[in-house]
C-alpha positions in Angstrom: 14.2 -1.0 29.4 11.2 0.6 28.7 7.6 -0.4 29.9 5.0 -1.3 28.0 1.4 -0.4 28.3 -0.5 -3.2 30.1 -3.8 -4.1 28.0 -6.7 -6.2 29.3 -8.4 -8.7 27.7 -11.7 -6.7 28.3 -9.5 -3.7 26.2 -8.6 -6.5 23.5 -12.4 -7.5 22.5 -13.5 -3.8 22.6 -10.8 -2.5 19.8 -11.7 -5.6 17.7 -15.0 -4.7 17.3 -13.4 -1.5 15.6 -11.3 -2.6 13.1 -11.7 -2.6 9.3 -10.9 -4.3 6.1 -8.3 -2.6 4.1 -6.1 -4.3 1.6 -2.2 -4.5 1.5 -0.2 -4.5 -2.1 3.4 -5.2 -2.0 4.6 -3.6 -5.1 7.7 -5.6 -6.8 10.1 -4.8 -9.3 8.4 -5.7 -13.0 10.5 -7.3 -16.3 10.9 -4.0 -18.0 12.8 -2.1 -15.9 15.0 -1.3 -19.1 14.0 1.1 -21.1 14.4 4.7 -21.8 11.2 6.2 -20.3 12.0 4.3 -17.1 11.3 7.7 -15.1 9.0 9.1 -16.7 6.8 6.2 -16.1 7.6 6.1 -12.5 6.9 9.9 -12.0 3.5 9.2 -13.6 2.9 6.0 -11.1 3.9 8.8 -8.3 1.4 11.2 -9.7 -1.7 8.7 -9.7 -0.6 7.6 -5.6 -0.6 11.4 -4.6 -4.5 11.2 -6.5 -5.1 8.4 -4.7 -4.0 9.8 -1.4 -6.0 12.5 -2.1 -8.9 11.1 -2.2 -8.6 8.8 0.6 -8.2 5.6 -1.0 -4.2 4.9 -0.3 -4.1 5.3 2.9 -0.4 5.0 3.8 2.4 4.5 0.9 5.8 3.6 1.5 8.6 3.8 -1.5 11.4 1.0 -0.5 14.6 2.2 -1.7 17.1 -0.6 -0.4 17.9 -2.0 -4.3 16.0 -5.3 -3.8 12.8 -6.1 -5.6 10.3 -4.6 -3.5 9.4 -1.4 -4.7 7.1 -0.1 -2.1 4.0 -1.1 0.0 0.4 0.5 0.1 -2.4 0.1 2.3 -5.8 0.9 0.3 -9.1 1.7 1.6 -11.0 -0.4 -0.7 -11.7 -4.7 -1.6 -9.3 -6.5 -3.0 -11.1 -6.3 -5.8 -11.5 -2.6 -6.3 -7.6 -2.2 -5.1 -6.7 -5.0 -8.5 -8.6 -2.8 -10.9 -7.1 0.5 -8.9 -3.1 -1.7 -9.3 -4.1 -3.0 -13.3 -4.7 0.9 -13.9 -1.4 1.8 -12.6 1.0 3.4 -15.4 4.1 1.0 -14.0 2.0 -2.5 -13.8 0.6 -1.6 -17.4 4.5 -0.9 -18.5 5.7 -4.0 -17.4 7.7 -1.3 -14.7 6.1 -2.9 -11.5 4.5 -6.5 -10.7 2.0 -6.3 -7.3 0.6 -8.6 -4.6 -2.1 -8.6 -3.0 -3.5 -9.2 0.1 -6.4 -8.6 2.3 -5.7 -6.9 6.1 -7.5 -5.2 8.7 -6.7 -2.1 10.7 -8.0 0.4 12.8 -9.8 3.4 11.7 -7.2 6.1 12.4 -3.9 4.6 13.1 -1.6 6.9 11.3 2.7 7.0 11.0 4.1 8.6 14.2 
């Protein structure tokens, strides 16, 4: 069994203090997924998250890769309305290759993957 860290209260108010907004898109599999230049649109929708990573604006990206119709999940340092101009600019949402939701989150400043 193992044994969790007790927290206080006191702890609990303190670290809300720090957190921030971020914004969460839950990228989906689009209507056309059909076509020829299927990778080639993909490897360009890869390209732009590296940028975007980068520059410190996706903060964590996840590819899904279990055949359903999520495609991946993103957390974005930016409003929900900077990450829908940042998504309607993507080379897959403008191809019809990926659909996206969006919704706002908050975080703390530094929380990283293990």
């Amino acid at each position: 069994m193992t044994i969790m860290t007790a927290i206080t209260g006191e702890f609990m108010r303190e670290m809300m203090t720090r957190s921030k907004d971020y914004t969460l898109v839950i990228l989906k599999t689009g209507p056309r997924t059909e076509r020829p230049d299927l990778k080639e649109i993909v490897w360009e929708h890869a390209r732009r998250n590296f940028a975007l990573r980068a520059e410190g604006i996706l903060c964590i990206v996840c590819p899904v890769r279990d055949g359903g119709d999520i495609n991946g999940i993103g957390i974005f340092n930016a409003s929900v309305e900077e990450t829908k101009k940042i998504m309607d600019g993507d080379p897959g949402v403008m191809e019809g290759v990926f659909m996206y939701e969006i919704h706002p989150t908050r975080s703390f400043p530094g929380d990283a993957l293990p």
